[in-house]
C-alpha positions as CSV (number, residue, x, y, z in Angstrom):
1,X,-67.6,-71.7,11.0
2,X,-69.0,-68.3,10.0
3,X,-66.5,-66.7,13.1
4,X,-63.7,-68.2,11.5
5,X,-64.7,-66.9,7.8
6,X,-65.1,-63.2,9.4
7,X,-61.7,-63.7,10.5
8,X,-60.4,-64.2,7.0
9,X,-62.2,-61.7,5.4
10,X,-61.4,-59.1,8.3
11,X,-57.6,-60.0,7.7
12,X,-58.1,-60.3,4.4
13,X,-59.6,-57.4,3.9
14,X,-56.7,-55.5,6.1
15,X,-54.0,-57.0,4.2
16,X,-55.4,-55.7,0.9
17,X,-55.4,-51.8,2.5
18,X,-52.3,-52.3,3.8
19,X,-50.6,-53.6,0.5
20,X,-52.3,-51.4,-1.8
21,X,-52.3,-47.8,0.3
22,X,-50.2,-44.9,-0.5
23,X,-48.1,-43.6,1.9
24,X,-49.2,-40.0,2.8
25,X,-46.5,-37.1,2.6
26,X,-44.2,-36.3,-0.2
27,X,-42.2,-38.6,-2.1
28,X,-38.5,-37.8,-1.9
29,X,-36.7,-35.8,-4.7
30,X,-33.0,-35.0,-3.7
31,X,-33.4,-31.5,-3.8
32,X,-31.0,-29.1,-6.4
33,X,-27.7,-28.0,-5.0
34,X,-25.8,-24.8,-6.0
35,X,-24.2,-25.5,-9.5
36,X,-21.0,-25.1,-10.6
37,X,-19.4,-26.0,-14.0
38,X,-15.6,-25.7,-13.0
39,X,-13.2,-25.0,-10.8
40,X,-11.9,-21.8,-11.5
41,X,-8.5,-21.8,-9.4
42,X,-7.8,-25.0,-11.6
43,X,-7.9,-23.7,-15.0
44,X,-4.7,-22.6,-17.0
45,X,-3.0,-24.6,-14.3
46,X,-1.2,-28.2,-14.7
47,X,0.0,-30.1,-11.7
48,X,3.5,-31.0,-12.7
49,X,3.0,-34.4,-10.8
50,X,-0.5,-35.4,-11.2
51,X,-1.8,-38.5,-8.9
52,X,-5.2,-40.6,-9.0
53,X,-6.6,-41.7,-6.4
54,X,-8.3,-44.8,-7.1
55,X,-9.3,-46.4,-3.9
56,X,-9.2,-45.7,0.1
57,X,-6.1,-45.8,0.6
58,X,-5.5,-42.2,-0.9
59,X,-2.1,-41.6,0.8
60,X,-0.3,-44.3,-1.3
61,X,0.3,-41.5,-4.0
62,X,2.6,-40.2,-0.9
63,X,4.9,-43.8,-1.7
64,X,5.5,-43.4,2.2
65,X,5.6,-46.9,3.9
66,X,5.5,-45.2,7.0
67,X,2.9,-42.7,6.5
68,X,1.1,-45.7,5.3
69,X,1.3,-48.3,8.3
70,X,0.1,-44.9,10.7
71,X,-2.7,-44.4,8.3
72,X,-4.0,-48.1,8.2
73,X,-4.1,-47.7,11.5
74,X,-6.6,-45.0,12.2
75,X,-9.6,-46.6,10.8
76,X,-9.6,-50.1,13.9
77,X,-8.0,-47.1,16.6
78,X,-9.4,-43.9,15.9
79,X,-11.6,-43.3,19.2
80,X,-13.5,-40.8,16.6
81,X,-14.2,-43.4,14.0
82,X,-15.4,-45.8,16.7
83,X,-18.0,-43.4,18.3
84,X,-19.1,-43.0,14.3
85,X,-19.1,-46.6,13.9
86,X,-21.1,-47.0,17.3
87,X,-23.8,-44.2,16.0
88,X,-24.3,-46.0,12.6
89,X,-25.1,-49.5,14.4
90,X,-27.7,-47.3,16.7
91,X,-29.3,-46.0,13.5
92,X,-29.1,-49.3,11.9
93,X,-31.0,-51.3,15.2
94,X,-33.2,-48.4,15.0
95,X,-34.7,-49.6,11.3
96,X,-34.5,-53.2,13.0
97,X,-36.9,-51.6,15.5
98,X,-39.4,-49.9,13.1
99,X,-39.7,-52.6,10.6
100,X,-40.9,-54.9,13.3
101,X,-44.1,-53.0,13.2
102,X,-44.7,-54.4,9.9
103,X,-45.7,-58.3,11.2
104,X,-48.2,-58.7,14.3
105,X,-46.8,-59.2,18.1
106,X,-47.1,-62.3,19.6
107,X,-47.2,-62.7,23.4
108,X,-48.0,-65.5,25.6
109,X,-49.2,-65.3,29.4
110,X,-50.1,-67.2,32.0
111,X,-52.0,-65.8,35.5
112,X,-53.6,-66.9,38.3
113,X,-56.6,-64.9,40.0
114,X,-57.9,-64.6,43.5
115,X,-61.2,-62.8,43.9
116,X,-63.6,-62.4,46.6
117,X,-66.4,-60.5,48.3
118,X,-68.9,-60.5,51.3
119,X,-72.1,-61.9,51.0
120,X,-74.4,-64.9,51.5
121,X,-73.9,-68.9,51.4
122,X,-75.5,-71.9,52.4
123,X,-73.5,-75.2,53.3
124,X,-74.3,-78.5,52.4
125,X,-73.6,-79.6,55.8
126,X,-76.4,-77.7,58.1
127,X,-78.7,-76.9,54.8
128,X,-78.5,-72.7,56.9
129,X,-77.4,-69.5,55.5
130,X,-74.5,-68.1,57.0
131,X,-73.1,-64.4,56.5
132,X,-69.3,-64.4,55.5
133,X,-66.6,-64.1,52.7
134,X,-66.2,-66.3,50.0
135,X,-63.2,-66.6,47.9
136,X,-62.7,-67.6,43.7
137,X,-59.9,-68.4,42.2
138,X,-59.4,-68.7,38.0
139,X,-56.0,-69.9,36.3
140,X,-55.6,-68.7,32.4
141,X,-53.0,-69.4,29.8
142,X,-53.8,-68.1,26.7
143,X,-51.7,-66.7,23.3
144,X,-52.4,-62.7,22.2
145,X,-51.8,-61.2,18.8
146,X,-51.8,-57.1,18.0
147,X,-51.5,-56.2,14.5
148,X,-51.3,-52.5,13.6
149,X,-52.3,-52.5,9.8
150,X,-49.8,-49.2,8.2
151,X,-52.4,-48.6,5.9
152,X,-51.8,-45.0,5.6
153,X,-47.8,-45.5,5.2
154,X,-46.9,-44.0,9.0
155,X,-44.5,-47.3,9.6
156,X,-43.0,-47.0,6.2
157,X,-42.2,-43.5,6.0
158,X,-40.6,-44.5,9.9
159,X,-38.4,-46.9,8.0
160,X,-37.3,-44.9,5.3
161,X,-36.5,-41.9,7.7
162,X,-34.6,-44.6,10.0
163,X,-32.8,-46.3,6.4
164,X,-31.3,-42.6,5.2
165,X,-30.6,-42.3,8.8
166,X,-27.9,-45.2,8.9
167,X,-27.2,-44.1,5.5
168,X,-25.9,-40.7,7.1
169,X,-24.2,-42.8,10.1
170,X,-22.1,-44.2,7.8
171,X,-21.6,-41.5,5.7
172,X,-20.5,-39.8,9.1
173,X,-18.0,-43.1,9.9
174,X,-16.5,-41.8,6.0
175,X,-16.3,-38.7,7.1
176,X,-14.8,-39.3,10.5
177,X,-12.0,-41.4,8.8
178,X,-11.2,-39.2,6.3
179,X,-10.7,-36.2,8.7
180,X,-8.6,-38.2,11.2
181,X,-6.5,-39.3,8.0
182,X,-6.4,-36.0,6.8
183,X,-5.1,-34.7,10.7
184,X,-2.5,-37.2,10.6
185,X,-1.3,-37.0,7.4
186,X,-0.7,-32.7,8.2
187,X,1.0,-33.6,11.3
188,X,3.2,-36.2,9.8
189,X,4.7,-33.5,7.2
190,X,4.9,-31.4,9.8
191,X,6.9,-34.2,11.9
192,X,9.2,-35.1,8.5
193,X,9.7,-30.9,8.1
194,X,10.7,-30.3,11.3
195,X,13.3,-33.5,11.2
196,X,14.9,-31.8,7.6
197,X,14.7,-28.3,10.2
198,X,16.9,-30.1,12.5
199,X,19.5,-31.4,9.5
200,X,19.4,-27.8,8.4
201,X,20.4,-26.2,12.0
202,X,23.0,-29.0,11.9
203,X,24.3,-28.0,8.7
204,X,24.3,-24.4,9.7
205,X,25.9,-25.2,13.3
206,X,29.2,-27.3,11.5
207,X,29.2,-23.7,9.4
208,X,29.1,-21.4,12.1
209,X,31.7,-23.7,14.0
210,X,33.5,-23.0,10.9
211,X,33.1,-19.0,10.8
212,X,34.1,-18.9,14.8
213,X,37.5,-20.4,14.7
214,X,38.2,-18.4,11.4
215,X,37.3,-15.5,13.5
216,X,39.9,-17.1,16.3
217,X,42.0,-16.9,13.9
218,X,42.0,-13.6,12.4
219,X,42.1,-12.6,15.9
220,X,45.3,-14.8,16.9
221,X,46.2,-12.8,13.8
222,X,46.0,-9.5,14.5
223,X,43.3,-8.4,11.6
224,X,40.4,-8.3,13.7
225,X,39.3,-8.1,17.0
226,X,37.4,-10.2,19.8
227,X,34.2,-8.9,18.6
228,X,33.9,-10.7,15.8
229,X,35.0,-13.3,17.8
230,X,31.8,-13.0,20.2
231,X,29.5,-11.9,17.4
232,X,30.3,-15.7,15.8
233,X,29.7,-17.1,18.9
234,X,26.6,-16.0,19.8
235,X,25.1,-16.9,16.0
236,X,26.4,-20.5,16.9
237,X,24.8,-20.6,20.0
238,X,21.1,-18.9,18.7
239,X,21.3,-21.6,15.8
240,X,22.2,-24.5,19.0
241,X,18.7,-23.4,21.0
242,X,16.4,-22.9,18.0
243,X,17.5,-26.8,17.9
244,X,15.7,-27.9,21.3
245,X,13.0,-25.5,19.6
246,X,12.1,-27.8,17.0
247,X,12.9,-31.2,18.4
248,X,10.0,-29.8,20.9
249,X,8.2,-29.8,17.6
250,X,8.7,-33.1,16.4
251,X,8.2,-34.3,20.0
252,X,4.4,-32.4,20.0
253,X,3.5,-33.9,16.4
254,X,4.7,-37.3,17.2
255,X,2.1,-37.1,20.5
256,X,-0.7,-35.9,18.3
257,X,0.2,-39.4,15.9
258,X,-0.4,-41.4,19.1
259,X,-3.3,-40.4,19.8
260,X,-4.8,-40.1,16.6
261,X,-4.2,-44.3,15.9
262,X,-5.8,-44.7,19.2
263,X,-2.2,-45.0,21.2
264,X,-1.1,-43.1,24.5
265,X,2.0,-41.1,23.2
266,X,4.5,-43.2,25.1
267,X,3.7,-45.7,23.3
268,X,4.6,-44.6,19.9
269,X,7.9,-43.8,18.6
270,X,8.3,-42.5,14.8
271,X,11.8,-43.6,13.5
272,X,13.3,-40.5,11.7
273,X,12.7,-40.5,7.9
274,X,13.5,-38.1,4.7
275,X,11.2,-35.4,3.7
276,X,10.0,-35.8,0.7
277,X,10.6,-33.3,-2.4
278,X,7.8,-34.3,-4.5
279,X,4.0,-33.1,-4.2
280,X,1.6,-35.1,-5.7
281,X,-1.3,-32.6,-6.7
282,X,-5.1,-34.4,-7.2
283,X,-6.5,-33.6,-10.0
284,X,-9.7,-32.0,-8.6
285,X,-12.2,-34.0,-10.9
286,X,-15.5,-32.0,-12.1
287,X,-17.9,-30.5,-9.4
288,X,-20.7,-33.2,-10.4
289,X,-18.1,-35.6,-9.2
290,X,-17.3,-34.1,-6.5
291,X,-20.9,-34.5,-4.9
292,X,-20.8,-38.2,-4.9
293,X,-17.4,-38.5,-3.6
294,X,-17.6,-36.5,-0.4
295,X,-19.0,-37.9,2.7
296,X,-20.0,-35.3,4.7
297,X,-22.2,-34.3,1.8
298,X,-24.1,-37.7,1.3
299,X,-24.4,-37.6,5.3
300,X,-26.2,-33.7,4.6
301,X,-28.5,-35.2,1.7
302,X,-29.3,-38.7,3.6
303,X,-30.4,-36.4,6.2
304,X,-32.3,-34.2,3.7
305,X,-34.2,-37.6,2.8
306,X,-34.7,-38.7,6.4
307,X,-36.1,-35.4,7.4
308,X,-38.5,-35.5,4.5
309,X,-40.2,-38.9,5.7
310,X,-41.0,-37.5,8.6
311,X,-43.3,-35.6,7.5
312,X,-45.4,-38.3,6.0
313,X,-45.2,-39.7,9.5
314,X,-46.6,-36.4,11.1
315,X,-49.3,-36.2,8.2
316,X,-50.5,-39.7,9.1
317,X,-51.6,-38.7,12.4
318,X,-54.1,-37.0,10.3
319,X,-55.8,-40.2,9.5
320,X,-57.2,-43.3,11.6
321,X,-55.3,-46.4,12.6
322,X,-56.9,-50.0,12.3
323,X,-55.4,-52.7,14.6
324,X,-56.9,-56.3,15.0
325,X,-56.3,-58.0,17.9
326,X,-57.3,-61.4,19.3
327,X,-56.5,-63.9,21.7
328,X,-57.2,-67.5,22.5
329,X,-56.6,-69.6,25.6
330,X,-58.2,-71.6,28.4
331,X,-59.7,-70.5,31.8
332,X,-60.4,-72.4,34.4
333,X,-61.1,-72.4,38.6
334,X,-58.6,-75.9,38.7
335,X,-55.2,-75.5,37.5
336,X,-55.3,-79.4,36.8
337,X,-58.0,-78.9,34.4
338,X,-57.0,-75.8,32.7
339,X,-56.1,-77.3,29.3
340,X,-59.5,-79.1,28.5
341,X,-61.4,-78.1,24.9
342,X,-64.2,-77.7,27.9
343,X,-62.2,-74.8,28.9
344,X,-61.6,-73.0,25.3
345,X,-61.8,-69.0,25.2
346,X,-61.1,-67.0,22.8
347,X,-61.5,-63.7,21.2
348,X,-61.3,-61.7,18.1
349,X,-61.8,-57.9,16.6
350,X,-60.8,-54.8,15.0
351,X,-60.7,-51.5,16.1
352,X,-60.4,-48.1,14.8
353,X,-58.8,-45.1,16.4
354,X,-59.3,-41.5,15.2
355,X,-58.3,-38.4,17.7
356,X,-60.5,-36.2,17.0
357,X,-58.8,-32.8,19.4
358,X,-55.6,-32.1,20.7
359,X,-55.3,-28.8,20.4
360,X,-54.0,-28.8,17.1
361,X,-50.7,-30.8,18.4
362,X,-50.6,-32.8,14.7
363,X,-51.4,-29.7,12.9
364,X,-48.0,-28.3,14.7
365,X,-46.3,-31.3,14.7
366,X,-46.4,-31.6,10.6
367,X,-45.4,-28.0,10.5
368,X,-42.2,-28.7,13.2
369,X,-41.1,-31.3,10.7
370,X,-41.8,-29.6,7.7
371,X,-39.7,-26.7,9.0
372,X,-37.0,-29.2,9.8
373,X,-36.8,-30.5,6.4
374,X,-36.5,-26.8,5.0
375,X,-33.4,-26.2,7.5
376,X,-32.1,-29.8,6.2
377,X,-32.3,-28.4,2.6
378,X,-30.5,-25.4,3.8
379,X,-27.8,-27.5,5.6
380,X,-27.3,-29.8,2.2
381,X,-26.6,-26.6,0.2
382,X,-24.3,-24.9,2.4
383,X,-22.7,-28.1,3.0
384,X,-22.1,-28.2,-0.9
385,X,-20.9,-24.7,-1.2
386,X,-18.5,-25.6,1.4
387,X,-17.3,-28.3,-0.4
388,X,-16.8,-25.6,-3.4
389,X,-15.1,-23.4,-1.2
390,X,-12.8,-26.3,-0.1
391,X,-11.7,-27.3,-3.4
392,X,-10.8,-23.8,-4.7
393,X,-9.2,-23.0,-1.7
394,X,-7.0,-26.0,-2.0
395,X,-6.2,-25.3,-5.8
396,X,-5.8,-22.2,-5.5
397,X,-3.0,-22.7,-2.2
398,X,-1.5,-25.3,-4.7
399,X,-1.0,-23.2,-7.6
400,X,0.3,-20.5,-5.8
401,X,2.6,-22.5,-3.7
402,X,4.0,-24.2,-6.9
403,X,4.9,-21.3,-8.0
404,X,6.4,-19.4,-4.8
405,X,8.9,-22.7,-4.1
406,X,10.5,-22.6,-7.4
407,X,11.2,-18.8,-6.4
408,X,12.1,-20.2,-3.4
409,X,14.7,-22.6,-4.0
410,X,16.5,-20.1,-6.9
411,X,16.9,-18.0,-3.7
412,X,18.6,-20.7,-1.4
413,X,21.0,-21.0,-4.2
414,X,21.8,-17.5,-4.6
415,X,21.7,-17.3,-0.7
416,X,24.0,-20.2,-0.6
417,X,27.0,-18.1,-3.2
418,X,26.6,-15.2,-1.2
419,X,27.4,-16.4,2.2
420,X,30.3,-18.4,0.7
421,X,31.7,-15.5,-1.8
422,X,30.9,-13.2,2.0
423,X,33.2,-15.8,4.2
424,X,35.8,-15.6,1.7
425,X,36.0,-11.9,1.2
426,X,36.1,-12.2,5.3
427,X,38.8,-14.2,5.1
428,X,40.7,-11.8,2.9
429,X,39.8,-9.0,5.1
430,X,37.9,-7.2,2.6
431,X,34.5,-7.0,4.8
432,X,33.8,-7.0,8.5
433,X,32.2,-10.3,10.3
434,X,28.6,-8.6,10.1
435,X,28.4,-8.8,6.5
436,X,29.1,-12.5,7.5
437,X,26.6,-12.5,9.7
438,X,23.6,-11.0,7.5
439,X,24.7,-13.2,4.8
440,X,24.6,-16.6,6.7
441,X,21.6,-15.1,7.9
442,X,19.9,-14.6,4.9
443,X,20.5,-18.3,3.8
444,X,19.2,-20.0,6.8
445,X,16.1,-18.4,6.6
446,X,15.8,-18.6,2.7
447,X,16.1,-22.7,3.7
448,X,14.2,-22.3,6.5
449,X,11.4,-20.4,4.4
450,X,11.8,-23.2,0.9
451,X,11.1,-25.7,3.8
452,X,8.0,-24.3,5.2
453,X,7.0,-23.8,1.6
454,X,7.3,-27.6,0.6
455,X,5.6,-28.4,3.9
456,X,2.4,-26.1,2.9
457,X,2.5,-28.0,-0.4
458,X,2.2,-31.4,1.1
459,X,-0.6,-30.4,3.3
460,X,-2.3,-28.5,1.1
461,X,-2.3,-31.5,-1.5
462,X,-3.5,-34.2,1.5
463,X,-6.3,-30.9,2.0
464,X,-7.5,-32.0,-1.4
465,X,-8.0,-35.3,-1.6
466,X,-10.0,-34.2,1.9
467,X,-12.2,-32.3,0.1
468,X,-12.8,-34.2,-3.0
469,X,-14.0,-37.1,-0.7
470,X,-10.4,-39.4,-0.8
471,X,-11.2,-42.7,-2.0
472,X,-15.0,-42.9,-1.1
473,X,-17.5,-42.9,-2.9
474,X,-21.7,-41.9,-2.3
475,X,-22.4,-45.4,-4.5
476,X,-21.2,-47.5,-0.9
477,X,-24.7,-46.5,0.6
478,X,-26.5,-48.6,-1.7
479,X,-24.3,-51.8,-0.6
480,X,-25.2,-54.3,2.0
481,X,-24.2,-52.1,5.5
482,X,-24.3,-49.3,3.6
483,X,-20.1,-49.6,2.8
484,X,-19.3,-50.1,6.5
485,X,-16.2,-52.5,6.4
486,X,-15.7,-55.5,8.3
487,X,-12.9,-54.2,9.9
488,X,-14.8,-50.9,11.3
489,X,-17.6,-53.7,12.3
490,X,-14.9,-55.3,14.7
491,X,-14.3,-52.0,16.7
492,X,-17.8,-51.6,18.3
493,X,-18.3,-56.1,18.3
């Protein structure tokens, strides 16, 4: 009776240290970033067709069904995303793992000993001593328990790191997405540009087919001679191979789509499509904003949190650990007999653990991680400054890309009455064929140039809603799997 009330009292006792101890190293603080009140690149400047984004599926303010149905499917194909999504459940099992510490371990065994030895024995038989071996054997089946009380917070701070770890997994899985987005939306503006390229060159080839056979004719004439003739030619046949040149193009940014839903490029085909005149620009949002809406910078300050529990768990080491153990069971030399009350064992204790030297291997290891969590602090605010960096850039590209298409355009159309005024004067025989030349010249590359331009424009705009985080938002970590969709949970299931 008075074993069985040290037991409660010893477990009592161990419950109440464990429940009411602090955990030793420093509470997190999310640690100050590098301010920043406004975008400058933004100000005096209005988007002329401004665009929310309001949830994940950011490139919906493109009103593309195609872009869309490629975009859906980078998040269940993405090889990217599913090494992400594989990392996150490894961080995740990795919690699972720690928190087990928290309730005792259970084991039940069973084993059967042989022992013997040289020495002395009588028989019942001849009542003499004889000199020989003698063998024993013992059977045992008994249940263990091993419960390491955390009463100085060394599991806890273990949990926490391995939590803000998962937290940063799936932070990463964000990130991952949004990138691979981000890639395919670029290449599939490059893919549409280099499609209205190809109904350019068309354009220009019917034109050039045009300028030859009046240069036949004025030749058949008599106002001109075969140079002109071979001077048309040969600006019809550049315009003809700069067509294989950009079908190569589309070809090469078609191949990168495959692979970026996951697909072998065979095995995609992109039916041609229009290339779309209008750009709508993100409204940037205010910095605060910006640093709960990026992913790669929750993943920096999830780390930043991770790194500073570990330093609890290196400062625990400091301090001694309390396990109770015990164990009860039945021994016996018959295994027939084995489970008789006769038979009963059992055993019961604490103990207490302190290292006393190792060469100052704790002292350095609390050092190691507190160094680690200064780097981590360093990483979070470069990662925000980045994040700055990215924003402005983005505006600024926008703003200045706004402004150099409209200039643009009013050049195709002055480009455009040149070359036809030019042909006409040709025809009259007021001008050779090379001012016929430099003028058709002139427009192709002024369309060539407003093209580009408009491309620029429609990647720079999907660069924003890159860098102001898309659709996600820091506020998914707090929910059940940390935001991680069902659908991303098939991938790696």
């Amino acid at each position: 009776m008075t074993s069985h009330r040290s037991v409660s009292i010893a477990i009592a006792t161990a419950c109440a240290l464990a429940l009411t101890a602090c955990a030793v190293g420093p509470n997190y603080h999310r640690s100050s970033a590098p301010p920043s009140a406004t975008f400058k690149s933004g100000q005096g400047w209005a988007p002329a067709t401004p665009a929310q984004v309001t949830n994940a599926q950011w490139w919906s303010i493109y009103d593309d069904p195609t872009l869309s149905a490629l975009e859906q499917q980078v998040e269940v194909s993405n090889q990217n995303v599913k090494a992400a999504v594989a990392n996150y459940y490894a961080a995740r099992e990795a919690t699972a793992v720690d928190e087990s510490g928290f309730l005792p371990q259970i084991t039940l065994g069973g084993t059967e000993t042989h022992s013997g030895g040289s020495g002395q024995f009588s028989t019942e038989v001849s009542g003499f001593q004889h000199i020989g071996s003698t063998t024993r054997t013992v059977y045992q089946a008994d249940a263990s328990a091993s419960w390491d009380i955390d009463i100085w917070g060394k599991l806890r701070r273990e949990v926490e790191s391995d939590i803000a770890k998962a937290q940063a997994d799936a932070a990463d899985i964000a990130a991952a997405r949004l990138s691979a987005q981000n890639t395919l939306a670029a290449d599939y503006f490059q893919l549409r540009a280099a499609e209205q390229q190809l109904r350019i060159l068309k354009t220009t080839v019917q034109e050039y087919e045009v300028s030859l056979k009046i240069a036949q004719n004025q030749v058949n004439a008599g106002t001109t001679t075969l140079a002109d003739v071979y001077s048309a030619r040969t600006q019809l046949e550049n315009a003809v191979a700069q067509e294989n040149s950009v079908e190569l193009t589309r070809d090469e940014m078609e191949h990168a789509i495959a692979v970026l839903v996951g697909k072998a490029p065979s095995q995609l085909a992109i039916p041609p499509g229009e290339f779309t005149s209008t750009v709508p620009v993100v409204p940037a949002g205010l910095p605060s904003q910006l640093l709960l809406r990026r992913p790669d910078i929750a993943a920096s300050e999830r780390a930043l949190e991770s790194a500073n529990a570990q330093i609890g768990v290196a400062e625990a080491a400091w301090f001694p650990s309390l396990t109770l153990s015990g164990s009860y069971g039945y021994e016996s030399s018959s295994l027939s007999t084995l489970i008789r009350a006769s038979n009963n064992v059992w055993s019961f204790g604490p103990s207490i653990a302190e290292t006393l030297f190792n060469a100052g291997a704790t002292y350095a290891q609390t050092k190691e991680e507190r160094a680690l969590y200064d780097s981590a602090v360093a990483t979070y605010r470069e990662t925000v400054l980045t994040a700055f960096q990215q924003v402005e850039n983005d505006l600024a590209t926008l703003r200045h890309l706004e402004t150099e298409y409209a200039q643009d355009n009013a050049a195709v159309v002055d480009a455009q009455r040149s070359a036809a005024l030019t042909l006409n004067q040709y025809r009259a025989g007021t001008v050779a064929y090379t001012s016929v030349i430099v003028a058709d010249t002139t427009l192709f590359n002024a369309q060539i140039t407003a093209l580009n331009v408009q491309s620029q424009r429609l990647v720079a705009s999907a660069d924003l809603v890159d860098a102001i985080g898309g659709g996600w938002d820091s506020a998914q970590l707090n929910e059940h799997d940390y935001g991680v969709t069902e659908t991303l949970k098939s991938t790696v299931q």
